[in-house]
Backbone and ligand atoms as CSV (ligand in chain L), in Angstrom:
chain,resi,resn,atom,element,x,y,z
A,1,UNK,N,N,-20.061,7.689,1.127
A,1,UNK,CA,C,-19.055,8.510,1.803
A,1,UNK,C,C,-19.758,9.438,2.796
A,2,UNK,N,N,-19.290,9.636,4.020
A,2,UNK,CA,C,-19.629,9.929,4.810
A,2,UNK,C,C,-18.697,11.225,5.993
A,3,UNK,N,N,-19.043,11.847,6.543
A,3,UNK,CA,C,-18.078,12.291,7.612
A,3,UNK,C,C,-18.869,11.930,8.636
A,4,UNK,N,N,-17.711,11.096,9.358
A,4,UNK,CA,C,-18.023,10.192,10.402
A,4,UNK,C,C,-18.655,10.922,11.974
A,5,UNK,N,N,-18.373,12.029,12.087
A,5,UNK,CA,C,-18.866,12.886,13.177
A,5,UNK,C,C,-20.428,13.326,13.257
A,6,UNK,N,N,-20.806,13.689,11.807
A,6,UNK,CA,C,-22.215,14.419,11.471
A,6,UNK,C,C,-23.130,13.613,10.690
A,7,UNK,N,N,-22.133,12.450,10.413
A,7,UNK,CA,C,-22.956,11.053,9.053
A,7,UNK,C,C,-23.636,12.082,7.905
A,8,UNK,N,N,-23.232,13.292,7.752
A,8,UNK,CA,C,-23.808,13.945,6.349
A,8,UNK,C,C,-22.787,13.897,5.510
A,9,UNK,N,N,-22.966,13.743,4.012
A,9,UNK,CA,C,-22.041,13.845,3.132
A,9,UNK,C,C,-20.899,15.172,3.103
A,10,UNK,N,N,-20.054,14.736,2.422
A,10,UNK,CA,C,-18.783,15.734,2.456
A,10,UNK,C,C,-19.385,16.480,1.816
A,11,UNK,N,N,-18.613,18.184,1.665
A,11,UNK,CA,C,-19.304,19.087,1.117
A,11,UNK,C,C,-17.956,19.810,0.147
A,12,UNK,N,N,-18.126,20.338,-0.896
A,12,UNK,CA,C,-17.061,21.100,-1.477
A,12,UNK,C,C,-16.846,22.231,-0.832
A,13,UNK,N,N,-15.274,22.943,-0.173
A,13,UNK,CA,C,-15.181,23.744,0.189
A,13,UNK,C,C,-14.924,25.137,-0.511
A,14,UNK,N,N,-15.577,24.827,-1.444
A,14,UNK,CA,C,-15.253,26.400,-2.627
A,14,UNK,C,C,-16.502,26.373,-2.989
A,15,UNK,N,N,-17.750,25.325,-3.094
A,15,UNK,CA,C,-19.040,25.990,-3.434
A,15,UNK,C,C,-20.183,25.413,-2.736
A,16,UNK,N,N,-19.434,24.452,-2.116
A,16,UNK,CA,C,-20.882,23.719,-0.078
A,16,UNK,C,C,-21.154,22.817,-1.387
A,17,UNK,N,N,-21.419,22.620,-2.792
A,17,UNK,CA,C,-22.367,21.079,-2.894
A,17,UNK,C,C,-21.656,19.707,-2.577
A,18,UNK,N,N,-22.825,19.334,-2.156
A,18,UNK,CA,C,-22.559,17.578,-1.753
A,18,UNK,C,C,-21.900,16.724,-2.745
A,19,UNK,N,N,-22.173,17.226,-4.655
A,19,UNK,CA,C,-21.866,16.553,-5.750
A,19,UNK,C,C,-20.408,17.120,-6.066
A,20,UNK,N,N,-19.697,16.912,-5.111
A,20,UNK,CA,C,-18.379,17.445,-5.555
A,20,UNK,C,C,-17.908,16.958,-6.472
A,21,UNK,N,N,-17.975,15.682,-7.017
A,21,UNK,CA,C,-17.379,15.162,-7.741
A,21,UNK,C,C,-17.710,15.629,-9.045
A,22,UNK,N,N,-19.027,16.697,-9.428
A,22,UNK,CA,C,-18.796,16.879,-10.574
A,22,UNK,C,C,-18.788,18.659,-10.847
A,23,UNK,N,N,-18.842,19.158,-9.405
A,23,UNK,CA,C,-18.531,20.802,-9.243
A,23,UNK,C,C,-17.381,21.450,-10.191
A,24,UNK,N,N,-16.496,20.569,-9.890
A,24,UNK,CA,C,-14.995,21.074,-10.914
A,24,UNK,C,C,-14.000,21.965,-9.983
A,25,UNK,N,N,-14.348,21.374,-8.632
A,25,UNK,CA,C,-13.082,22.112,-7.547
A,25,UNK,C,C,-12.359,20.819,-6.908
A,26,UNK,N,N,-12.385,19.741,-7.026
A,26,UNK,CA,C,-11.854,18.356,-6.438
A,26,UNK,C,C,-10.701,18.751,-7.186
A,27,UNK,N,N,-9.446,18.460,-6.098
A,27,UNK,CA,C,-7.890,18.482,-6.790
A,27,UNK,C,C,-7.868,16.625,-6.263
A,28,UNK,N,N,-8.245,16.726,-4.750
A,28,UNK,CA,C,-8.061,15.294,-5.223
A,28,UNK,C,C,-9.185,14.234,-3.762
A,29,UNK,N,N,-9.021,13.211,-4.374
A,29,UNK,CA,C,-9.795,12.466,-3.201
A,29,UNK,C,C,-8.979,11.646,-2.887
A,30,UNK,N,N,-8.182,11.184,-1.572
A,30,UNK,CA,C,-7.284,10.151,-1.278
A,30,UNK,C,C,-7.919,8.999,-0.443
A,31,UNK,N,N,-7.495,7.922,-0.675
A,31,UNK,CA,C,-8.217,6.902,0.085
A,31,UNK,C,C,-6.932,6.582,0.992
A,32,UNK,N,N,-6.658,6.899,2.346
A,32,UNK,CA,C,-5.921,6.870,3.183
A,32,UNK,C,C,-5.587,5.317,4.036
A,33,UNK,N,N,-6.763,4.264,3.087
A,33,UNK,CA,C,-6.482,3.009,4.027
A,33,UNK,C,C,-5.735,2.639,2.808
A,34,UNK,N,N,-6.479,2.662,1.437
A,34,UNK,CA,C,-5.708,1.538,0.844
A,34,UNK,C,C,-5.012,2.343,-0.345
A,35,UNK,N,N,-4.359,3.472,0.449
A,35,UNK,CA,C,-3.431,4.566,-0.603
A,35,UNK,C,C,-3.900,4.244,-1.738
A,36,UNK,N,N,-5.172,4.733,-2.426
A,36,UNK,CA,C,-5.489,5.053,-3.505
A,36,UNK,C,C,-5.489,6.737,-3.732
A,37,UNK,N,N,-5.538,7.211,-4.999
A,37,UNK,CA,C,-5.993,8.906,-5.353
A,37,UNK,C,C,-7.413,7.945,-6.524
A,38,UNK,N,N,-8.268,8.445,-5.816
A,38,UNK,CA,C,-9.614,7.922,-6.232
A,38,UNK,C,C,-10.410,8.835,-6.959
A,39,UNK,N,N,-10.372,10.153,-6.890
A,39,UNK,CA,C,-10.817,10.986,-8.128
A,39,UNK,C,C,-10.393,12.526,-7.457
A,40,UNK,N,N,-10.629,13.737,-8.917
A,40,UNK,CA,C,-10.171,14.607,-8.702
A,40,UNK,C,C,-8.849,15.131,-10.145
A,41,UNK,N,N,-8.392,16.094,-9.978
A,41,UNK,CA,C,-7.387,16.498,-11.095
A,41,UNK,C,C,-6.488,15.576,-11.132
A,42,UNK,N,N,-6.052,15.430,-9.569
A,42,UNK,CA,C,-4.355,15.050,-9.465
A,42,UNK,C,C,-4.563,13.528,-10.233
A,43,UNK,N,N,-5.698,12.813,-9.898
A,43,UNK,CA,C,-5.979,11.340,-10.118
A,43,UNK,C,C,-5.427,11.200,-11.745
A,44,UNK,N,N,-5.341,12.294,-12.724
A,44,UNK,CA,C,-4.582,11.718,-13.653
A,44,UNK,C,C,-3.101,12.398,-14.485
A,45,UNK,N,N,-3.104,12.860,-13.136
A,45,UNK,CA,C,-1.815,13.309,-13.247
A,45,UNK,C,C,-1.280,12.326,-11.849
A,46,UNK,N,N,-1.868,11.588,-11.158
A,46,UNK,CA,C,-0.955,10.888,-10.170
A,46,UNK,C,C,0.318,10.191,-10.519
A,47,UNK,N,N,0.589,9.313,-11.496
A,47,UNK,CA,C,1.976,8.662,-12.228
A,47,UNK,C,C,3.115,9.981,-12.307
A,48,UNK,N,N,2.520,10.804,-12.449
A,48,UNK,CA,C,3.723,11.784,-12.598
A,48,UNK,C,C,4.274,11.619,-11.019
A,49,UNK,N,N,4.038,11.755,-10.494
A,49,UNK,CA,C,4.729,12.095,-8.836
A,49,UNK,C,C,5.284,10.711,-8.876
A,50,UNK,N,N,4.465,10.037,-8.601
A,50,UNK,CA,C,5.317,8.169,-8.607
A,50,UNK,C,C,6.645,8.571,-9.609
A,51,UNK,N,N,6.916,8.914,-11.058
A,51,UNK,CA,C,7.630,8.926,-11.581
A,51,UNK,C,C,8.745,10.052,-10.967
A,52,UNK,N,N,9.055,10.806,-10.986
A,52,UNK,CA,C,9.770,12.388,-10.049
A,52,UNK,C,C,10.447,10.936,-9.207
A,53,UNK,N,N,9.568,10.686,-8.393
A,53,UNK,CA,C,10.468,10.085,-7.019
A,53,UNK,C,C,11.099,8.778,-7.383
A,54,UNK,N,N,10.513,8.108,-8.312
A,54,UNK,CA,C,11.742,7.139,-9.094
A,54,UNK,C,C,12.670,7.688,-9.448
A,55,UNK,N,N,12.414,8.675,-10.471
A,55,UNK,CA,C,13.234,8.958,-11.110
A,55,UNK,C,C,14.520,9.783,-10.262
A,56,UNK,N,N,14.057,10.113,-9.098
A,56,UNK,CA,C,14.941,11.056,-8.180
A,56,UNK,C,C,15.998,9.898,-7.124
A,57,UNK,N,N,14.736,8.811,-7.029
A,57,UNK,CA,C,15.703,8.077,-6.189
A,57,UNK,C,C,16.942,7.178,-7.109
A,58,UNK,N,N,16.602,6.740,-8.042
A,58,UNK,CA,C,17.283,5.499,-9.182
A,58,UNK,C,C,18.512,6.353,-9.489
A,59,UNK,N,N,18.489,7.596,-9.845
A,59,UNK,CA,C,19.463,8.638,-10.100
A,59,UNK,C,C,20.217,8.649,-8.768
A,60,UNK,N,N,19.976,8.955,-7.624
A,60,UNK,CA,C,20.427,8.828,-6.370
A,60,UNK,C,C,21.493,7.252,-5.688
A,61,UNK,N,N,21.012,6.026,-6.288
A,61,UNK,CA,C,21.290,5.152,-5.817
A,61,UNK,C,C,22.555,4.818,-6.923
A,62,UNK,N,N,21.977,5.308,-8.524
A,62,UNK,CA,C,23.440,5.340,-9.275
A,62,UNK,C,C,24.225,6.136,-8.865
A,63,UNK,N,N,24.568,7.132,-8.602
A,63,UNK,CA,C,25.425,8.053,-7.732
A,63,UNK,C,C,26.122,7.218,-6.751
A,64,UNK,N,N,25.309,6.669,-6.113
A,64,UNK,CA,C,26.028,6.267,-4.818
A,64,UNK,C,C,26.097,7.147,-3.199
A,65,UNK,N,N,24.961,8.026,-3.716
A,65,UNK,CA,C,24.338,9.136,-2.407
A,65,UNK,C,C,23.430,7.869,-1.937
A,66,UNK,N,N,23.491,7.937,-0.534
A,66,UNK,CA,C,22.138,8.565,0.207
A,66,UNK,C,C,21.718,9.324,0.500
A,67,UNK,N,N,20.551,9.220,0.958
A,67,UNK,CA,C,19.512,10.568,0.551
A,67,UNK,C,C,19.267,11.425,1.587
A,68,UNK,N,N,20.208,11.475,2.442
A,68,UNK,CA,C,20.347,12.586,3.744
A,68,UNK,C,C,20.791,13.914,3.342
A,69,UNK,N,N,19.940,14.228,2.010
A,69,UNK,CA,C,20.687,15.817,1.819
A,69,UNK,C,C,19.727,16.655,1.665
A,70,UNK,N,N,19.887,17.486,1.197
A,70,UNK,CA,C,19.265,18.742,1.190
A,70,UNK,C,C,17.689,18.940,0.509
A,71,UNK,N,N,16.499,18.180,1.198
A,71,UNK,CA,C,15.417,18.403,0.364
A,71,UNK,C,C,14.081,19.512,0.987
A,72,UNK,N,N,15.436,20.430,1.371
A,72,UNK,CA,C,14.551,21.538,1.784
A,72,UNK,C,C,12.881,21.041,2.681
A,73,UNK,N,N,12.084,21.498,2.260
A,73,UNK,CA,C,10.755,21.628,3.105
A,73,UNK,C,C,10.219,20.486,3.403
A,74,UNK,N,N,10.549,19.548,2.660
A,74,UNK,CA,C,10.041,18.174,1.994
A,74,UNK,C,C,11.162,16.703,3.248
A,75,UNK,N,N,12.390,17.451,3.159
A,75,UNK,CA,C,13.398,16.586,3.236
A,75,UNK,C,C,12.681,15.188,4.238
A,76,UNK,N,N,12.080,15.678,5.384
A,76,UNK,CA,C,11.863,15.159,6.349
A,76,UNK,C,C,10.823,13.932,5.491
A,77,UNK,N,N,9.823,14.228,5.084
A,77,UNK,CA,C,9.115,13.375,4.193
A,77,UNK,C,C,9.858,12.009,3.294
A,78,UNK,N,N,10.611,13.355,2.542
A,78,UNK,CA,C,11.250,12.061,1.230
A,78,UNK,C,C,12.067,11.273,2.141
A,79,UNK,N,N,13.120,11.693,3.192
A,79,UNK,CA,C,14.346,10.761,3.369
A,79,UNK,C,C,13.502,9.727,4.240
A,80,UNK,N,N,12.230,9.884,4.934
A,80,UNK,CA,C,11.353,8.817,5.392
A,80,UNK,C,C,11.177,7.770,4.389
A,81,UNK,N,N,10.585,8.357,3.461
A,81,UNK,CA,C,10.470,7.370,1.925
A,81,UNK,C,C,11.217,6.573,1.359
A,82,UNK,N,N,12.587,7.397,1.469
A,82,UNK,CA,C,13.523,6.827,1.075
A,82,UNK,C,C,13.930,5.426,1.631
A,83,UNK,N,N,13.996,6.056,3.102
A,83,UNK,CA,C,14.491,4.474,3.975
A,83,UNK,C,C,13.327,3.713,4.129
A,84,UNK,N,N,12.172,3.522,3.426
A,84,UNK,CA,C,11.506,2.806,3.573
A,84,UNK,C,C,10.601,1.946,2.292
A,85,UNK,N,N,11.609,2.397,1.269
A,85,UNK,CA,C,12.182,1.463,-0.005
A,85,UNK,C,C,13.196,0.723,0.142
A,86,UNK,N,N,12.353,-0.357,0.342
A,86,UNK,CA,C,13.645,-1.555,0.812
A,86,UNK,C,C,14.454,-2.405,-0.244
A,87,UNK,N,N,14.021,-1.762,-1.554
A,87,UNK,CA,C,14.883,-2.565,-2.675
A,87,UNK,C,C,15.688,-1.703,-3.057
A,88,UNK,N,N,15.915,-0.657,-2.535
A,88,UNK,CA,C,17.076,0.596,-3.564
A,88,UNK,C,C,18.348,0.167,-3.425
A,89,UNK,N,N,18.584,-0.461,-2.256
A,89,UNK,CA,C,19.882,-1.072,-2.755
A,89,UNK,C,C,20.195,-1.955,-3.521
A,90,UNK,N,N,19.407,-2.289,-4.384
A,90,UNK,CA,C,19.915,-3.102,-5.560
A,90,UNK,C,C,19.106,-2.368,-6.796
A,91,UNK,N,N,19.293,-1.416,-6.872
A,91,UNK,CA,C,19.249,-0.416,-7.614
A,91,UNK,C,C,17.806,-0.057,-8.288
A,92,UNK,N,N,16.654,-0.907,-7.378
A,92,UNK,CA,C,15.429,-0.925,-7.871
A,92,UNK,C,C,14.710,0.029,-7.037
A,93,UNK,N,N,13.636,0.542,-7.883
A,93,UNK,CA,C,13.049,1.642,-7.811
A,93,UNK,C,C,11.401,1.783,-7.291
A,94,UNK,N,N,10.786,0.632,-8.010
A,94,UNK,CA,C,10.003,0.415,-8.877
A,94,UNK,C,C,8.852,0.533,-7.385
A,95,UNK,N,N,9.145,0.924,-6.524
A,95,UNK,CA,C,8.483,0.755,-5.237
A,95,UNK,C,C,8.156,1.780,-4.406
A,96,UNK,N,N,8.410,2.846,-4.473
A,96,UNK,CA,C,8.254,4.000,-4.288
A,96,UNK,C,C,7.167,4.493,-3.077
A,97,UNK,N,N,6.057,4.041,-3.599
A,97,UNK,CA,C,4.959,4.133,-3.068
A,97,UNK,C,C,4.848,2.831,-1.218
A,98,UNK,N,N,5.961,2.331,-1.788
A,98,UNK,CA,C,5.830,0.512,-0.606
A,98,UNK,C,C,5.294,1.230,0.840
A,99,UNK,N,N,5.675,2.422,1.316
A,99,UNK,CA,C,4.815,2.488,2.252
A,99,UNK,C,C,4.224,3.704,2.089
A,100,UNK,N,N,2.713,3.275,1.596
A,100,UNK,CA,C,1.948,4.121,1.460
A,100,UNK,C,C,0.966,5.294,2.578
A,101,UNK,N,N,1.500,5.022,3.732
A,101,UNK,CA,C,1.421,6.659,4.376
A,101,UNK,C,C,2.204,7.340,4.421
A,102,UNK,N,N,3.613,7.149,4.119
A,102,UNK,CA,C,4.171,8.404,4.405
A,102,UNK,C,C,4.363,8.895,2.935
A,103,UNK,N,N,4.303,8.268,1.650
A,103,UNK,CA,C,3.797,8.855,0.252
A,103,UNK,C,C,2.659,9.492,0.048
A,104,UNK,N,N,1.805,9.005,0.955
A,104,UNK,CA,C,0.608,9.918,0.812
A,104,UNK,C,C,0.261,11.095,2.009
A,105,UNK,N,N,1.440,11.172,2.806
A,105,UNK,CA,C,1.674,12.240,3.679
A,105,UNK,C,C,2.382,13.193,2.788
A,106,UNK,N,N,3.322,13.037,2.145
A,106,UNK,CA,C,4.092,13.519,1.197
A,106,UNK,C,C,2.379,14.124,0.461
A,107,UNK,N,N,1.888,13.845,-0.579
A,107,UNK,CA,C,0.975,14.078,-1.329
A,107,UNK,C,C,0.157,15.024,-1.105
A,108,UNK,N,N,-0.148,15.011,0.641
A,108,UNK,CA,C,-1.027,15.533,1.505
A,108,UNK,C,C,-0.634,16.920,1.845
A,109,UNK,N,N,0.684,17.114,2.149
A,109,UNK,CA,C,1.486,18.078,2.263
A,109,UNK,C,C,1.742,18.655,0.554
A,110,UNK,N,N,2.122,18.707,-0.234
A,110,UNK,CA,C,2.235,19.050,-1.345
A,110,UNK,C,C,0.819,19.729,-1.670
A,111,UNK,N,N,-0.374,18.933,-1.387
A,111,UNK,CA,C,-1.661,20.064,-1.561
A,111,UNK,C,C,-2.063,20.605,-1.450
A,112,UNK,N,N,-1.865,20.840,0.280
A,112,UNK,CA,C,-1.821,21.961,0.702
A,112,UNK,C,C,-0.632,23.091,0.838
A,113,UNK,N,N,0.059,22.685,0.320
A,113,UNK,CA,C,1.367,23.726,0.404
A,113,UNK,C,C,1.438,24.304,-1.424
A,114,UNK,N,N,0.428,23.547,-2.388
A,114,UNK,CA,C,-0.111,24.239,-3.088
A,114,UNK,C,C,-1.143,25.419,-3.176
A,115,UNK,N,N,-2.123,24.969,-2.003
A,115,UNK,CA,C,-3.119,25.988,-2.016
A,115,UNK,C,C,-4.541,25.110,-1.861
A,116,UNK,N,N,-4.609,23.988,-1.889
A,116,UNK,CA,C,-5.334,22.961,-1.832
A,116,UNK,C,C,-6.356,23.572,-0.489
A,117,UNK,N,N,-7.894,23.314,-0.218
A,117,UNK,CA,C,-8.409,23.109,1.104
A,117,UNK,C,C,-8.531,21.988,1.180
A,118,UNK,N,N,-8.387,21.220,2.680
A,118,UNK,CA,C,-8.978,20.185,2.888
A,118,UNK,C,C,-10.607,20.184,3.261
A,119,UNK,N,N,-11.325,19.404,3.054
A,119,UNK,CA,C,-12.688,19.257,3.735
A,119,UNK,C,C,-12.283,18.728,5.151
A,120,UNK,N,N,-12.692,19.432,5.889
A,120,UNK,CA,C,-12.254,18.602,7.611
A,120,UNK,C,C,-12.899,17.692,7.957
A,121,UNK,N,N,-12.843,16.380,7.686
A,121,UNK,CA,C,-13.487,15.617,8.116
A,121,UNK,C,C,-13.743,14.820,9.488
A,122,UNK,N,N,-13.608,13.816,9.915
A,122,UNK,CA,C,-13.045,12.795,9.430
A,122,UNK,C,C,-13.958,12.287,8.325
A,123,UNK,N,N,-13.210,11.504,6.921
A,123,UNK,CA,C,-14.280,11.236,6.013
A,123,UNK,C,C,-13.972,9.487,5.938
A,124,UNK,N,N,-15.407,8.999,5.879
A,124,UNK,CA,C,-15.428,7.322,6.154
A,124,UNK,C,C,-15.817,7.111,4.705
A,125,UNK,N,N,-15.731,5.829,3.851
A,125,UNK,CA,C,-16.727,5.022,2.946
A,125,UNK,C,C,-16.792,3.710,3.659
A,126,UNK,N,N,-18.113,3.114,3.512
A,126,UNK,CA,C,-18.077,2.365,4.419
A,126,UNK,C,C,-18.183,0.980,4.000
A,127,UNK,N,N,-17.816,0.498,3.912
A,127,UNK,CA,C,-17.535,-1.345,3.019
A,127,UNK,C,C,-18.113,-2.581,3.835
A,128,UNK,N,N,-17.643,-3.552,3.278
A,128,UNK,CA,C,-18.133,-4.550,4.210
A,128,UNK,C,C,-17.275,-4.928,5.348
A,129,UNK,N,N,-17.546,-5.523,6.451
A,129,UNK,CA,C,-16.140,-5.992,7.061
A,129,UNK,C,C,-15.455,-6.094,6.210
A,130,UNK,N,N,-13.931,-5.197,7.354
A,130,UNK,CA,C,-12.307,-4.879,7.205
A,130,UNK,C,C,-12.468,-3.969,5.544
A,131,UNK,N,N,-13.800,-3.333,5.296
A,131,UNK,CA,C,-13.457,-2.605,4.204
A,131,UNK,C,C,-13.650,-1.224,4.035
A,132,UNK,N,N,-14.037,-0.852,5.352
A,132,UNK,CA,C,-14.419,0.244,5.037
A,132,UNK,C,C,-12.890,1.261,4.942
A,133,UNK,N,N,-13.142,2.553,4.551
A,133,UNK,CA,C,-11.815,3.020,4.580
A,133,UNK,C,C,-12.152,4.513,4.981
A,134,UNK,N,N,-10.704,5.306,4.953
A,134,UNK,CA,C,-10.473,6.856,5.460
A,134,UNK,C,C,-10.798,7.442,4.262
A,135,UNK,N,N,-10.681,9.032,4.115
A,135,UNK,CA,C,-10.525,9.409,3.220
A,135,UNK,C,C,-10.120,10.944,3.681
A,136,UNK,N,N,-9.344,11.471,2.547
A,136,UNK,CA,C,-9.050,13.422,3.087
A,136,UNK,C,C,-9.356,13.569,1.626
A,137,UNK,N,N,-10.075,14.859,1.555
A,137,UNK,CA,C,-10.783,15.445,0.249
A,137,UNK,C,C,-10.258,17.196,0.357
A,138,UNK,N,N,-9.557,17.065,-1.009
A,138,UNK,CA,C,-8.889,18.210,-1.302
A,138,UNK,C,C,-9.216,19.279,-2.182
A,139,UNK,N,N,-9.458,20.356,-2.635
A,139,UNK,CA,C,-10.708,21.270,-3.166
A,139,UNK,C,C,-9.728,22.624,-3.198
A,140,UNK,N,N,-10.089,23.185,-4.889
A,140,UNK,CA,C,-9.622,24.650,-5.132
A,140,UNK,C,C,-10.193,24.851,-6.325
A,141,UNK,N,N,-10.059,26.287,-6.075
A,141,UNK,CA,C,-10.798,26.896,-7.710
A,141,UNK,C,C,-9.864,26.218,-8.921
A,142,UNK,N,N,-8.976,26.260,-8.605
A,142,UNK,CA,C,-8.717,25.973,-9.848
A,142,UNK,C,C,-7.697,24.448,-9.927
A,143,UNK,N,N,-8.654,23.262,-9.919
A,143,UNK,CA,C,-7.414,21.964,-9.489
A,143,UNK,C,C,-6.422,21.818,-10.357
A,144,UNK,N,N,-6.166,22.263,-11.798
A,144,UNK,CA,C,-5.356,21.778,-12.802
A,144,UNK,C,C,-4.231,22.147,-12.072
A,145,UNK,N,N,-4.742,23.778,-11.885
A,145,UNK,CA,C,-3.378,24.928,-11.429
A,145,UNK,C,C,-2.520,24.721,-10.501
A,146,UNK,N,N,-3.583,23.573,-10.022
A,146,UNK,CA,C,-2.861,22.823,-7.834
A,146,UNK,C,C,-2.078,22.075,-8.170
A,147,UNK,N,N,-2.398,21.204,-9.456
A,147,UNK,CA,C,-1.606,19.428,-9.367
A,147,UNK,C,C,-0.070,20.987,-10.339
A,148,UNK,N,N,-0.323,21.367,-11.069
A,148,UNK,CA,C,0.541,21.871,-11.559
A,148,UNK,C,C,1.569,22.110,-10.375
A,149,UNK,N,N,1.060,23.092,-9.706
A,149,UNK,CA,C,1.867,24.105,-8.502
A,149,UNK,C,C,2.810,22.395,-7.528
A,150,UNK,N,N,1.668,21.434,-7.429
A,150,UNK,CA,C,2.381,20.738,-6.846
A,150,UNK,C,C,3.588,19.764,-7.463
A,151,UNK,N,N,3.604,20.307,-8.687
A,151,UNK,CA,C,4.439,18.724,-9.562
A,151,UNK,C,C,5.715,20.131,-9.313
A,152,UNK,N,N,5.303,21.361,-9.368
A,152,UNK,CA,C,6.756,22.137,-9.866
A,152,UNK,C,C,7.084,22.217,-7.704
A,153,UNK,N,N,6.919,21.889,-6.817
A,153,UNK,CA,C,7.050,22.318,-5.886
A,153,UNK,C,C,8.446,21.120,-5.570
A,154,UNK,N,N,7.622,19.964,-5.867
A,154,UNK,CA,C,8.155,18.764,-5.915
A,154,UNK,C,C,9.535,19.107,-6.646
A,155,UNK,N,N,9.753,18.872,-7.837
A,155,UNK,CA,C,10.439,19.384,-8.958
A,155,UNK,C,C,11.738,20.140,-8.313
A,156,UNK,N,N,11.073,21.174,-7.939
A,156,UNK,CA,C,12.229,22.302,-7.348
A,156,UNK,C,C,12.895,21.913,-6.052
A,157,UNK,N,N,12.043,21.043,-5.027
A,157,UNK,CA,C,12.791,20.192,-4.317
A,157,UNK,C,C,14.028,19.737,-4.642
A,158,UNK,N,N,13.495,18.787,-5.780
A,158,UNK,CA,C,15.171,17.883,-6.490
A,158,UNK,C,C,16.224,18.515,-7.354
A,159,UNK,N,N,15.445,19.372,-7.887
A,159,UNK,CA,C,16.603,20.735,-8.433
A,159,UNK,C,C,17.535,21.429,-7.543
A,160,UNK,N,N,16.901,21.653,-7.047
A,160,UNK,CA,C,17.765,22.811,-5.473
A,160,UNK,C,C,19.151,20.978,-4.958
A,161,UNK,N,N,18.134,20.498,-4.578
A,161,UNK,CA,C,18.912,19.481,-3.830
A,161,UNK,C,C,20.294,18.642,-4.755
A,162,UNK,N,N,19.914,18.729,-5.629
A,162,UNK,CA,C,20.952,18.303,-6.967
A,162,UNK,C,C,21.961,19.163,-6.985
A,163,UNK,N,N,21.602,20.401,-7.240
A,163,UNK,CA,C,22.402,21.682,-7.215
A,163,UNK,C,C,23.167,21.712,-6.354
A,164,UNK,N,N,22.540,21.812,-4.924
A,164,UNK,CA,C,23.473,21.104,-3.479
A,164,UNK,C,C,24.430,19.992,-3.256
A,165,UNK,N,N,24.066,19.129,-4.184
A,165,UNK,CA,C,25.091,18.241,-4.286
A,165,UNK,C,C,26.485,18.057,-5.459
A,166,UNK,N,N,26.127,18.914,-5.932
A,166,UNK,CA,C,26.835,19.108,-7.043
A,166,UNK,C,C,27.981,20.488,-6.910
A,167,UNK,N,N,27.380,21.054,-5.708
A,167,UNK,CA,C,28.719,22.028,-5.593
A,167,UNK,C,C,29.259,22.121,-4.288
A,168,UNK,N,N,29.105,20.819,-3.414
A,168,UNK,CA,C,29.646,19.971,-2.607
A,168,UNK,C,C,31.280,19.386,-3.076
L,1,ZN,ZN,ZN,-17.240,22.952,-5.728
C-alpha cells in the first residue's frame, strides 16, 4: 500500500506510524475498486449497515413507499441506493450493496460525519494487471466509538424518516 503521489506508506493520522494496522486508531480501510471494508473497527461491525439498509428498504417496499422521503442528511445518498437496487420490486433486498460506490460513498460520509479522519491520499495497493486497487483510510482515537456514532447516525436517519411518514 502505497500513496500514489509520495510512493511512501500511509501514515496514521492520530499517531504518524506507518503500522497502522496495529496502532488501534483504524476505524476503517475501504477498498474503493472492489468495495471491500478490508480492516479496521467498522470491518466487523460492517454486516450491521448492510443489514439497517435491508432492513429499511424490505420494510419500505412492503409498505408500498418509495423512497423519495425524508432521509434528512443522508437522503441524497440512500434514494441513489435505492434506485439502484434493481430487484426491490419484487420485494428482494438481498442486494443492497449492487452498486458499490455509492454504498461506499454512503459509508464514507457516515465516517466522517462521525468524526472519522481521512488519511489524504490518494492511496494505491498495487496487484497484478487490472488488480491493483484505490483505497481511503479512516482513523480516530477512539474507532469502536466511530462505528458506534455511525450505526446510531444511520439509525436516526430511518427513525426520523419513519416518523415522517407516519404522520403524513
Ligand atoms: Zn495510530
Amino acid at each position: 500500500m502505497r500513496n500514489e503521489d509520495t510512493n511512501k506508506s500511509p501514515v496514521c493520522t492520530i499517531c504518524g506510524t506507518e503500522d497502522f494496522s496495529d496502532c488501534g486508531h483504524l476505524v476503517a480501510d475501504l477498498d474503493v475498486t472492489f468495495f471491500e471494508c478490508e480492516g479496521g473497527a467498522l470491518s466487523d461491525k460492517f454486516h450491521d449497515f448492510v443489514d439497517i439498509l435491508e432492513t429499511a428498504f424490505s420494510s419500505s417496499v412492503n409498505q408500498g413507499q418509495n423512497f423519495q422521503t425524508n432521509f434528512g442528511f443522508y437522503q441524497a445518498h440512500i434514494n441513489e441506493l435505492w434506485r439502484s437496487v434493481d430487484n426491490h420490486a419484487e420485494g428482494g433486498s438481498e442486494d443492497v450493496v449492487g452498486d458499490g460506490s455509492i454504498f461506499f460513498g454512503l459509508i464514507a460520509t457516515l465516517l466522517l460525519d462521525a468524526g472519522a479522519n481521512e488519511y489524504l491520499g490518494p492511496v494505491v495497493i498495487d496487484g497484478g494487471p487490472g488488480c491493483s486497487s484505490a483505497c481511503r483510510l479512516f482513523f480516530s482515537e477512539a474507532p469502536e466509538n466511530t462505528v458506534t456514532e455511525m450505526y446510531n447516525l444511520l439509525a436516526t436517519t430511518f427513525t426520523n424518516a419513519t416518523a415522517a411518514t407516519s404522520s403524513n
